[in-house]
PASEBA-1860 file (N, C-alpha, C; in nm, 3 decimals):
! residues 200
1> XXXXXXXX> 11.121/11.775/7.063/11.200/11.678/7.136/11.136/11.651/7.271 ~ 11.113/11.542/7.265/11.056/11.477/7.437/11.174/11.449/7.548 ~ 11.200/11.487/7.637/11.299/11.398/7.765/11.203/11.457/7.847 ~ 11.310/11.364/7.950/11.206/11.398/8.140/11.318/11.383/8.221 ~ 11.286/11.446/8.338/11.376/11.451/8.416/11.287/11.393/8.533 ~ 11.345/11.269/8.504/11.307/11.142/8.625/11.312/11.172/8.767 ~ 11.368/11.269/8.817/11.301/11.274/8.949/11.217/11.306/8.985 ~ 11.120/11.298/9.086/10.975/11.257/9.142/11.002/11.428/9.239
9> XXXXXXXX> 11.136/11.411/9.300/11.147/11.495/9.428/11.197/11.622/9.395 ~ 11.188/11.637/9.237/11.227/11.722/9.213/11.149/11.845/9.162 ~ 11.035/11.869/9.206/10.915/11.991/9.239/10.998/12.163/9.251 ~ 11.080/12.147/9.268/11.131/12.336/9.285/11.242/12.325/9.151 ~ 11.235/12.215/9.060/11.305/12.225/8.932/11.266/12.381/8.873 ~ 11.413/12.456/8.837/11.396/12.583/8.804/11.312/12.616/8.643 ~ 11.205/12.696/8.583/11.186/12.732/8.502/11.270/12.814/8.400 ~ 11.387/12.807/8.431/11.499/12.879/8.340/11.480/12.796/8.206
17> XXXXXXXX> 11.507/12.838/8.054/11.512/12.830/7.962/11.374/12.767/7.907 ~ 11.277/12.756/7.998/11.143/12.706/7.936/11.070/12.832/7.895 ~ 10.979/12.828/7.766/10.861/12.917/7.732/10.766/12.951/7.806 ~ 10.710/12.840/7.833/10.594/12.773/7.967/10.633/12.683/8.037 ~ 10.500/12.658/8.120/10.514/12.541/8.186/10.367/12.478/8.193 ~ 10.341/12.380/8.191/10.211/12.344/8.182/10.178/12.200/8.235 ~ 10.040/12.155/8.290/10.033/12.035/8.380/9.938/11.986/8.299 ~ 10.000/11.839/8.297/9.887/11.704/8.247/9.897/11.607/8.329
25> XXXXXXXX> 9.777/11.513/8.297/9.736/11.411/8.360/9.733/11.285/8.273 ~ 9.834/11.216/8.325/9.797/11.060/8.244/9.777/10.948/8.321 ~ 9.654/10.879/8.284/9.616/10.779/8.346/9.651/10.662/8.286 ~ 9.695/10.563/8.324/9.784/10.434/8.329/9.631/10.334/8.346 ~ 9.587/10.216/8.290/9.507/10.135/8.308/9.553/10.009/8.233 ~ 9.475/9.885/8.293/9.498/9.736/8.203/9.495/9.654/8.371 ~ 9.526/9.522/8.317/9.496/9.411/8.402/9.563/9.411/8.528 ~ 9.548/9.358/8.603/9.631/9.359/8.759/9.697/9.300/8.676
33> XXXXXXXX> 9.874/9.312/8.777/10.008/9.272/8.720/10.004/9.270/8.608 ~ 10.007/9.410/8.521/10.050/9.331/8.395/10.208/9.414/8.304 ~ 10.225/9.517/8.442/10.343/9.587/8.496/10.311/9.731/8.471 ~ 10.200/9.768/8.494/10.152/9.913/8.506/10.272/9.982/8.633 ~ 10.259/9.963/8.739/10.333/10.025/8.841/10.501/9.996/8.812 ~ 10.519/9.858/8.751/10.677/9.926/8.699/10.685/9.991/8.670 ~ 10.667/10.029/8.497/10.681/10.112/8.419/10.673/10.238/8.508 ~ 10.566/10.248/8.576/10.562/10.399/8.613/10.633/10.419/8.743
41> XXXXXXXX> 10.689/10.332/8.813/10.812/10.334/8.926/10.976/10.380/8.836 ~ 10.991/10.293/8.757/11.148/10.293/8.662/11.084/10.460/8.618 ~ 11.012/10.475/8.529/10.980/10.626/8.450/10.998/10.751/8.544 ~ 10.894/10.709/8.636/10.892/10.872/8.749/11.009/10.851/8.875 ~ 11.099/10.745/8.910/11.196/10.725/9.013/11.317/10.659/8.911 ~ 11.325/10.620/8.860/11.426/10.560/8.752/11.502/10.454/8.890 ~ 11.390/10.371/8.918/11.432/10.240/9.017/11.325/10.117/9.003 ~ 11.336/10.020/9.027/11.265/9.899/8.986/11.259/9.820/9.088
49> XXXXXXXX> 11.119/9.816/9.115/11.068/9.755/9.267/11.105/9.639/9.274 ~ 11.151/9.627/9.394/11.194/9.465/9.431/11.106/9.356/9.431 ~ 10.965/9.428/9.468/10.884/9.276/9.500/10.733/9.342/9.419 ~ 10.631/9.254/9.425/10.509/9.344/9.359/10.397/9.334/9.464 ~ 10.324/9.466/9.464/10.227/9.482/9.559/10.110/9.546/9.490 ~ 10.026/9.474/9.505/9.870/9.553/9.466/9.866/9.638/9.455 ~ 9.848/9.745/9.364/9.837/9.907/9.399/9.678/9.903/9.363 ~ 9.643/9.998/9.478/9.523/10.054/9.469/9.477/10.189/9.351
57> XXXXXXXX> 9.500/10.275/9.434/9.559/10.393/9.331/9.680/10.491/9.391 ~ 9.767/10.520/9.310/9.890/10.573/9.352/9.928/10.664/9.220 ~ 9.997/10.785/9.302/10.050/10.891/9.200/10.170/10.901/9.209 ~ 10.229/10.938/9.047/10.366/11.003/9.099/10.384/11.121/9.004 ~ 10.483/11.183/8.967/10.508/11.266/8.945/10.635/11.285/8.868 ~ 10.619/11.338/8.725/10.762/11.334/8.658/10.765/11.503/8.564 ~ 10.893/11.568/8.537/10.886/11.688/8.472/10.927/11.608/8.383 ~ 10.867/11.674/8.268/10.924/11.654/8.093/10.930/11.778/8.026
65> XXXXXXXX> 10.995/11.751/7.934/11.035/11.896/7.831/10.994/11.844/7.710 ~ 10.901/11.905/7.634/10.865/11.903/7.513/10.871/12.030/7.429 ~ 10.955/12.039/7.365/10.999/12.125/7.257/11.040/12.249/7.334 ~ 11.029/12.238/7.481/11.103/12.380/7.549/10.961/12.449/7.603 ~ 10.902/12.310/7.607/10.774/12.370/7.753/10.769/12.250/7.877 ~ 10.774/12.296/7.972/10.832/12.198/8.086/10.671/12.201/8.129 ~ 10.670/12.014/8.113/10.557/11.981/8.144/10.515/11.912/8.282 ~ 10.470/11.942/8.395/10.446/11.868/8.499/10.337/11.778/8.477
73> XXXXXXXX> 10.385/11.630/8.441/10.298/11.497/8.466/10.256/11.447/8.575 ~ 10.189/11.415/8.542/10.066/11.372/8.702/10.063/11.222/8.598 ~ 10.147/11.139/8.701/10.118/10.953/8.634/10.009/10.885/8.755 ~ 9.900/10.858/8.713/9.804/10.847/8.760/9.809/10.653/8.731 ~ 9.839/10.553/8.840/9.829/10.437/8.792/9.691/10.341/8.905 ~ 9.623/10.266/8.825/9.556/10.256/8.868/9.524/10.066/8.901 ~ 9.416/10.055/8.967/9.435/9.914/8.993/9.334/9.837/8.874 ~ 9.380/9.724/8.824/9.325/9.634/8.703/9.209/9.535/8.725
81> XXXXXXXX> 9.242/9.505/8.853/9.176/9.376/8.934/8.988/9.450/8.989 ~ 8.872/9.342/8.905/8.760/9.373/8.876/8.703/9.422/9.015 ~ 8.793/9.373/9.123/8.731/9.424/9.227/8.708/9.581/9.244 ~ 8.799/9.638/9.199/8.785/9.837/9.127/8.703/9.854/9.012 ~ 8.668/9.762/8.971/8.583/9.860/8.854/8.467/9.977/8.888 ~ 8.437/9.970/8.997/8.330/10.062/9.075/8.428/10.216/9.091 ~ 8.527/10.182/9.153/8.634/10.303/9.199/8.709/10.357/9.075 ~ 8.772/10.278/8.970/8.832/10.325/8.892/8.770/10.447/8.828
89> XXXXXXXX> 8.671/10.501/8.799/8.617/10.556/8.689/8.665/10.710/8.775 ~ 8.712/10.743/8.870/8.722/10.804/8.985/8.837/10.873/8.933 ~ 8.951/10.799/8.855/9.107/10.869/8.835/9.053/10.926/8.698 ~ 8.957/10.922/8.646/8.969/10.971/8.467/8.950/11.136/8.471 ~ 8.855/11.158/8.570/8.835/11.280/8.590/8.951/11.384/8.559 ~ 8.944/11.491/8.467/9.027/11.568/8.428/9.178/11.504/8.362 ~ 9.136/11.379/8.303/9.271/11.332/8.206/9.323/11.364/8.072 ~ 9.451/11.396/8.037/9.467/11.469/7.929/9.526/11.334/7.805
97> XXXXXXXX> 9.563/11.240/7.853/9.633/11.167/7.817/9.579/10.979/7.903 ~ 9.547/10.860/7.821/9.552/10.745/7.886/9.652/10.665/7.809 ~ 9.679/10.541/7.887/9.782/10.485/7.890/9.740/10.299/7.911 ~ 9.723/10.257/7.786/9.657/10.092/7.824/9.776/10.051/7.789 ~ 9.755/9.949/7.878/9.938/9.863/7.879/9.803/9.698/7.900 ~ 9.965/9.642/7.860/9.936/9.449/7.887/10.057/9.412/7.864 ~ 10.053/9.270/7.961/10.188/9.203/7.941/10.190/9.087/7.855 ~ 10.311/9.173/7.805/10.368/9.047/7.679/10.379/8.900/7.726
105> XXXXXXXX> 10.382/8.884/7.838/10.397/8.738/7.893/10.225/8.610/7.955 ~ 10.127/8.752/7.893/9.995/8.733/7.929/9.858/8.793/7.806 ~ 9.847/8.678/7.712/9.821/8.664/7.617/9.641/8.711/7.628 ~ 9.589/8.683/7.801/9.521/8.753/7.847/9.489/8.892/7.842 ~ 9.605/8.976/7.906/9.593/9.079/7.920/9.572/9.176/7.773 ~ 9.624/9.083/7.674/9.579/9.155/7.558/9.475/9.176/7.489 ~ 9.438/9.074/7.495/9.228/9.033/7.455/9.185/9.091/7.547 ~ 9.237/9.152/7.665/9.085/9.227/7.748/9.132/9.382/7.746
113> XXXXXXXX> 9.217/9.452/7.636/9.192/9.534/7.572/9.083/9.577/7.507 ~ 9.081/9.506/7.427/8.908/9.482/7.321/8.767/9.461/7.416 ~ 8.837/9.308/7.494/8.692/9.338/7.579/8.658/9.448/7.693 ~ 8.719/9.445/7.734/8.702/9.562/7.869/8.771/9.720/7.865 ~ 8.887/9.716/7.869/8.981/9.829/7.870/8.951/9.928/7.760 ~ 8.912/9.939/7.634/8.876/10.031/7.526/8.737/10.061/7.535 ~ 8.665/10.011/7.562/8.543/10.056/7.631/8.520/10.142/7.722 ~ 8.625/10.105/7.839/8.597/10.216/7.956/8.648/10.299/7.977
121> XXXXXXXX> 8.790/10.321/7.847/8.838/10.469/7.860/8.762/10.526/7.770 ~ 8.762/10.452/7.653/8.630/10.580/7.570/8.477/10.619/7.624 ~ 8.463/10.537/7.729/8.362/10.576/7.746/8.348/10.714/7.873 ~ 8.458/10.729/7.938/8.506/10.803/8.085/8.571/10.915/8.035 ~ 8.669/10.879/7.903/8.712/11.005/7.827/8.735/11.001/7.660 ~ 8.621/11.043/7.643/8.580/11.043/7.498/8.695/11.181/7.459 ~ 8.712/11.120/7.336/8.812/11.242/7.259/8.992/11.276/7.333 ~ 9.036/11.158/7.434/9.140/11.140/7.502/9.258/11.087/7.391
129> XXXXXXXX> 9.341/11.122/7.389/9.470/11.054/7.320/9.499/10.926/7.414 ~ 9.481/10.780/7.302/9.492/10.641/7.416/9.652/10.633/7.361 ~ 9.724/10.594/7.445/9.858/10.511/7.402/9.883/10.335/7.463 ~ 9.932/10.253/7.322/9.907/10.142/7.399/10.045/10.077/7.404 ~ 10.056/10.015/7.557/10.187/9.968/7.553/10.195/9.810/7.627 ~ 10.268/9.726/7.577/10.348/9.591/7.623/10.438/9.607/7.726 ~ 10.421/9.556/7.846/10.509/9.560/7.924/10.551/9.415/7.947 ~ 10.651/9.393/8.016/10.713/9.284/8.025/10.784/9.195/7.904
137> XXXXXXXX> 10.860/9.249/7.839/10.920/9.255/7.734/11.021/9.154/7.756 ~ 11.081/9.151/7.867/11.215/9.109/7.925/11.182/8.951/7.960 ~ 11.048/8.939/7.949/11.015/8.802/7.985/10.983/8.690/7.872 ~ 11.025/8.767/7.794/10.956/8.721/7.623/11.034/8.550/7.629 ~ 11.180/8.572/7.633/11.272/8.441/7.620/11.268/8.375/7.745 ~ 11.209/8.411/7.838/11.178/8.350/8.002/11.166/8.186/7.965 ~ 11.227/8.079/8.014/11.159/7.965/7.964/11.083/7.919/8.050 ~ 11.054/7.977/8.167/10.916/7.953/8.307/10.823/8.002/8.239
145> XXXXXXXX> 10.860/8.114/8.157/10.715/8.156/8.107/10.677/8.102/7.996 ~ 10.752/8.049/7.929/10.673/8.024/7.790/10.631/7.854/7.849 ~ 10.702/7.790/7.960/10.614/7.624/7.995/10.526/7.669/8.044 ~ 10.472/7.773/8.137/10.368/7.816/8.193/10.264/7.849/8.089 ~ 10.272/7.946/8.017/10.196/7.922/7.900/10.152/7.832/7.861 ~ 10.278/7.744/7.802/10.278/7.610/7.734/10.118/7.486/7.818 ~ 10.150/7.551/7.935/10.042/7.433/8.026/9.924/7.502/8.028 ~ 9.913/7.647/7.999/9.725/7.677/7.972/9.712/7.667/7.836
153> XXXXXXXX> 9.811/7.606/7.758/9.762/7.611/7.632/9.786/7.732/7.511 ~ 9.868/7.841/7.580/9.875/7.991/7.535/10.017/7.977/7.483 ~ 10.059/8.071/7.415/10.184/8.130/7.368/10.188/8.286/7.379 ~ 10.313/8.299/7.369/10.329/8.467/7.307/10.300/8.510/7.187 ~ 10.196/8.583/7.231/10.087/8.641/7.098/10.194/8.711/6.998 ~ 10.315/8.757/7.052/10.380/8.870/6.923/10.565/8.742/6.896 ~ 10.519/8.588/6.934/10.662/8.553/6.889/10.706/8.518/6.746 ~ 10.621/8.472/6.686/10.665/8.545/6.532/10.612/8.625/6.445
161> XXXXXXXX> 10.672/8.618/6.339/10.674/8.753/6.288/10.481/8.780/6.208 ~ 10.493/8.683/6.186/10.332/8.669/6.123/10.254/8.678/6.206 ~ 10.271/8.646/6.356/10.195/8.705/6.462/10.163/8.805/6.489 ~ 10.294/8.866/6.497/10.326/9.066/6.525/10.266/9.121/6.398 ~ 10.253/9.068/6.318/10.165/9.123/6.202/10.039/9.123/6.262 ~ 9.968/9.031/6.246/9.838/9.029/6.271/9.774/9.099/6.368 ~ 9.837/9.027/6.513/9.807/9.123/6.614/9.811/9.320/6.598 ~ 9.888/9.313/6.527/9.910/9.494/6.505/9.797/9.468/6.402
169> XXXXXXXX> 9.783/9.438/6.298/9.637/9.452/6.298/9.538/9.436/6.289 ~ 9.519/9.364/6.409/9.403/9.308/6.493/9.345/9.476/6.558 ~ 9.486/9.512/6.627/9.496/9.610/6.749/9.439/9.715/6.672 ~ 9.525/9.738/6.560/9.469/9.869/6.468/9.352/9.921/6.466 ~ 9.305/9.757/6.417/9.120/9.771/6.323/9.018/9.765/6.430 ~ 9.074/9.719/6.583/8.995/9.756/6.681/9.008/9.882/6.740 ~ 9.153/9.969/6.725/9.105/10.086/6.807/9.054/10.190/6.718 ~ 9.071/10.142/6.514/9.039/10.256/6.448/8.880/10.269/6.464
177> XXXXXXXX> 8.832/10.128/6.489/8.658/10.086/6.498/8.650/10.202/6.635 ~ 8.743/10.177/6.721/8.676/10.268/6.888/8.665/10.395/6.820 ~ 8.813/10.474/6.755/8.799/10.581/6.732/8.702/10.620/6.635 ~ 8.631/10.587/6.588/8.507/10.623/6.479/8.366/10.686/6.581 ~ 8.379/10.519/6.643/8.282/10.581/6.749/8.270/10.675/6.829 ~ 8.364/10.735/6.912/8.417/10.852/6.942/8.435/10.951/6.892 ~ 8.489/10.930/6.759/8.490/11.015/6.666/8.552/11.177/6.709 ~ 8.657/11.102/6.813/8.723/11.242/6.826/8.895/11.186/6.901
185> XXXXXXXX> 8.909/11.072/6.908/9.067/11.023/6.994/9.132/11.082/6.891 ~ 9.286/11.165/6.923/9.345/11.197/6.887/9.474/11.131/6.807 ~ 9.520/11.130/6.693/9.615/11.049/6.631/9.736/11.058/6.683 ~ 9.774/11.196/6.763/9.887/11.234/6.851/9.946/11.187/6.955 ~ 9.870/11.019/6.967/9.937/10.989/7.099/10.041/11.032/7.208 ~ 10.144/11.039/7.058/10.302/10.989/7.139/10.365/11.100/7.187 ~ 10.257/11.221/7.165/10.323/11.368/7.240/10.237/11.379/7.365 ~ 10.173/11.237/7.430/10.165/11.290/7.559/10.005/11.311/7.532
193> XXXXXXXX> 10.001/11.474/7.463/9.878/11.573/7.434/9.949/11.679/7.368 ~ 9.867/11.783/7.294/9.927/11.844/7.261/9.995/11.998/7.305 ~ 10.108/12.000/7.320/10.128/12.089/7.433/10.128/12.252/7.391 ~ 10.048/12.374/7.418/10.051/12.480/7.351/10.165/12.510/7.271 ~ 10.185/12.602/7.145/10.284/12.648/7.044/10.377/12.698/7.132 ~ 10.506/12.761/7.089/10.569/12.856/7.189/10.527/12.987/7.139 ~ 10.503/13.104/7.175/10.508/13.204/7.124/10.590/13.205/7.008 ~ 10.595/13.347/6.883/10.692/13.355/6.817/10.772/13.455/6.873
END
């Protein structure tokens, strides 16, 4: 069983009823704005920023419990915008776990998965568990966003259903192609990493 206990400030959380305790690192990557720092503001503060600001690089901090080992996360989010591509390679160091996101409202941010973003985590951390996520979900029925679209010519890549097909596997047959090459990403995404047994 996965939960977290969303507070950030909450560092002297007692070790009572845990086996262990153990620390990972997950690094957060994908396009400027494409709601990397929400997600990880609502997740590690369970609050939702009022306005949006460039993040450079910024940490936070969340406890989780997985199966009754209390895990201290290190959310490592990072900046998208090409002007970092020199600096980024800087947060991978010692990552247990990455995290490619794109927004559903930026048909962009998904194609530069393939081109850019799967490249430079496999290449910074070969044999890393990738997890990939859509943010901006809430904007799907937006009707600013879909005329905005509408005027570069774009749609929402997942609005019907034969879309969300394809795209899943589009997404598939490109990250099963990464993982070959690598020949070591883990199928375990969604536990994070894998967190030691408990004793018996």
């Amino acid at each position: 069983m996965l939960s977290a206990n969303n507070n950030s400030n909450n560092n002297s959380a007692t070790n009572a009823g845990y086996v262990q305790t153990v620390q990972r690192k997950l690094v957060v990557v994908g396009d400027g704005a494409c709601g990397k720092t929400c997600l990880l503001i609502v997740y590690s503060k369970n609050e939702f920023p009022d306005v949006y600001v460039p993040t450079v690089f910024e940490n936070y901090m969340a406890d989780v419990s997985v199966d009754n080992v209390r895990v201290q996360l290190a959310l490592w989010d990072t900046a998208g915008q090409e002007d970092y591509d020199r600096l980024r390679p800087l947060s991978y160091t010692d990552t247990h776990v990455t995290m490619i996101c794109f927004a559903i409202d930026s048909p962009t941010s998904l194609a530069n998965i393939a081109e850019k973003w799967i490249a430079e985590v496999l290449h910074y951390c070969p044999g890393i568990p990738i997890i990939l996520v859509g943010c901006k979900k809430d904007l799907r029925d937006d009707p600013n966003v879909a005329r905005a679209l509408a005027k570069t010519g774009e749609r929402d890549p997942f609005r019907s259903k034969r879309d969300k097909t394809w795209h899943g596997e589009l997404a598939r047959t490109r990250i099963s192609n990464a993982r070959r090459e690598a020949g070591k990403v883990s199928d375990k995404c969604l536990r994070l990493q894998r967190v030691p047994p408990s004793p018996a």
